[in-house]
VOPAGU-2260 file (C-alpha; in pm, 1 decimal, decimal comma):
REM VOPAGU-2260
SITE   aa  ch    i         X         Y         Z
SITE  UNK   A    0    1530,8    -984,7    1775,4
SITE  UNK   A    1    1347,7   -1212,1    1490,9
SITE  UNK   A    2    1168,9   -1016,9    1228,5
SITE  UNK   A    3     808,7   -1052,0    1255,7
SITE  UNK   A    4     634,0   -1089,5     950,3
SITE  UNK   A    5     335,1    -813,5     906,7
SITE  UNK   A    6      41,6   -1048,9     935,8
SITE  UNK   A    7     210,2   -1149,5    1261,3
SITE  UNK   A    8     235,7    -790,6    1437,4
SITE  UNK   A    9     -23,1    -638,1    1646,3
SITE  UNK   A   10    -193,7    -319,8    1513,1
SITE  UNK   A   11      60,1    -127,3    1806,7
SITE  UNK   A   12     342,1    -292,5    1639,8
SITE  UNK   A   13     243,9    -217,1    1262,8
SITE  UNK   A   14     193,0     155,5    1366,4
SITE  UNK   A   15     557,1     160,4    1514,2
SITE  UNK   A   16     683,9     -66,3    1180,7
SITE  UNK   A   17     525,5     204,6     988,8
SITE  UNK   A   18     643,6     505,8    1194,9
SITE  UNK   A   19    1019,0     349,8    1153,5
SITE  UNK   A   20     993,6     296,7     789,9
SITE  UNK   A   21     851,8     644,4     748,5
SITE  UNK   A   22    1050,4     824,2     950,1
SITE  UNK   A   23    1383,2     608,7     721,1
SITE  UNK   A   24    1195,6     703,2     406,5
SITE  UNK   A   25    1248,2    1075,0     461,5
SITE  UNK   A   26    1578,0    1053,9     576,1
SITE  UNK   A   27    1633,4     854,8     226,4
SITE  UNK   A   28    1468,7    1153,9      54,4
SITE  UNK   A   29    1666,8    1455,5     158,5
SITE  UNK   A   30    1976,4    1166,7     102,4
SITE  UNK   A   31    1875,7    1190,4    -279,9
SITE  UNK   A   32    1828,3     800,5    -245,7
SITE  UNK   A   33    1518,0     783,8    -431,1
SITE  UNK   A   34    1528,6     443,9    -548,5
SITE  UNK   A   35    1607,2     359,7    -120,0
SITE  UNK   A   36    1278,2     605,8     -43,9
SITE  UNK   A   37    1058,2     452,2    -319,6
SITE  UNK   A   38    1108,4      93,3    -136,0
SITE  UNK   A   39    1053,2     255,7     188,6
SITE  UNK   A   40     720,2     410,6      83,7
SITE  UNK   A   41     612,9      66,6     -58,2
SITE  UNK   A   42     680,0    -125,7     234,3
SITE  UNK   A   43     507,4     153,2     480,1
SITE  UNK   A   44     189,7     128,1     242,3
SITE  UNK   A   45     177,2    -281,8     262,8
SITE  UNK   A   46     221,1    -265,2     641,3
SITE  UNK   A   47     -63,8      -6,0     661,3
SITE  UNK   A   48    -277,4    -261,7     488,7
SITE  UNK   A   49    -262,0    -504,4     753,3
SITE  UNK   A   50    -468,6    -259,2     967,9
SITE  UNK   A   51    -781,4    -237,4     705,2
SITE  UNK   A   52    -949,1    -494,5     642,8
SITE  UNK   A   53    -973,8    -632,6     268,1
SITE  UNK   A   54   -1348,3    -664,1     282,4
SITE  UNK   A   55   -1384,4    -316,0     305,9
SITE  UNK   A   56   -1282,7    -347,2    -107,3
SITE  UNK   A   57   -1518,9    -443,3    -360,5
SITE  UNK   A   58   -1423,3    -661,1    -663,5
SITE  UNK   A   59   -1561,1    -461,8    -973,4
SITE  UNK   A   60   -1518,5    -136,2    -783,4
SITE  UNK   A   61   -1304,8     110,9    -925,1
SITE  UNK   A   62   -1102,9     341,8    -621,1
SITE  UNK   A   63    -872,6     630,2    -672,2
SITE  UNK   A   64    -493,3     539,8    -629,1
SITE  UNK   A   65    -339,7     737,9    -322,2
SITE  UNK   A   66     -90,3    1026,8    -460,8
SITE  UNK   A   67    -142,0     982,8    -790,2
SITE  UNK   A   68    -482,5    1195,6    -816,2
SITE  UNK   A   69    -578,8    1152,5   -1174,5
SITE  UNK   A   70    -501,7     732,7   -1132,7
SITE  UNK   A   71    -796,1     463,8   -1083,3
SITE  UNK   A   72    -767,0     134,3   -1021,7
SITE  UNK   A   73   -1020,9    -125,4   -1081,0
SITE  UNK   A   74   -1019,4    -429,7    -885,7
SITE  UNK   A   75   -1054,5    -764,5   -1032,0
SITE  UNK   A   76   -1030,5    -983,3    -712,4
SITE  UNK   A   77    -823,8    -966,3    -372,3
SITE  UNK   A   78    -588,6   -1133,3    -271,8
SITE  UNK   A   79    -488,7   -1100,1     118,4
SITE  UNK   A   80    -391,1    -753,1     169,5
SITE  UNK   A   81    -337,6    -672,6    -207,4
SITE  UNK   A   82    -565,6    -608,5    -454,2
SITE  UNK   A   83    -557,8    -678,2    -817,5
SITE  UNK   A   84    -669,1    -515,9   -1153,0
SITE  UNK   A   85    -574,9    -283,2   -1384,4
SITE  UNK   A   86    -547,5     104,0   -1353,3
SITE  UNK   A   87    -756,1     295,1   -1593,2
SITE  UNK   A   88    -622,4     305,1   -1904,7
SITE  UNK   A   89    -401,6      74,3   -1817,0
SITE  UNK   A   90    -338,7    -269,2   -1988,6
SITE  UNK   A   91    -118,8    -474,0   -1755,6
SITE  UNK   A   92    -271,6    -620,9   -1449,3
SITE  UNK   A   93    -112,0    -547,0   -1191,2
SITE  UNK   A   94    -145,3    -611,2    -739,5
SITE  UNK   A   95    -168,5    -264,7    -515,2
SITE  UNK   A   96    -153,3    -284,0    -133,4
SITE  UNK   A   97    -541,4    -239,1     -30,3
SITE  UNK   A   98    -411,9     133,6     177,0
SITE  UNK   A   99    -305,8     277,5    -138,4
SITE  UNK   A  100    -676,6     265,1    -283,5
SITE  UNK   A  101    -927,9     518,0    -153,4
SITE  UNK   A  102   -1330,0     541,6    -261,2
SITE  UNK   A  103   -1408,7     758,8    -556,5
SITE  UNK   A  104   -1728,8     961,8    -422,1
């Protein structure tokens, strides 16, 4: 079987993708691989993207960075399923998947 790209699976087969990865991710974890789960995580979150849709985020906006409570993140522009800006405080910029960003109420 070919690898399908994510912007080529259907939303069924990015839920199963993600399942997979998660489900490899914790078996990585209780391994002690951490560098092996950290990939794993990363690659779950960008797959998760492709079933939001980027206009949903607002350039300017600043969102709350998933697991990492006290982090924001303030967009400077999108690009595809990744969003770009810098995190509070923060002086790099720097691209997040658009699922790891969640409205600040």
């Amino acid at each position: 079987m070919v690898d399908k790209r994510f912007s080529e699976m259907t939303e069924y087969e990015l839920k199963q993708e993600i399942a997979k990865l998660r489900e490899k991710a914790k078996k990585a974890e209780q391994m002690g691989m951490i560098n092996e789960f950290a990939v794993l995580e990363r690659k779950a979150a960008m797959a998760e993207s492709y079933l939001l849709d980027p206009n949903d985020f607002d350039k300017g906006e600043i969102y709350r960075i998933k697991n990492e409570p006290s982090q924001y993140f303030k967009i400077d522009y999108l690009r595809g399923y990744f969003a770009w800006g810098y995190r509070l405080n923060g002086e790099k910029i720097e691209a997040l998947p658009i699922s790891l960003l969640e409205k600040v109420n």
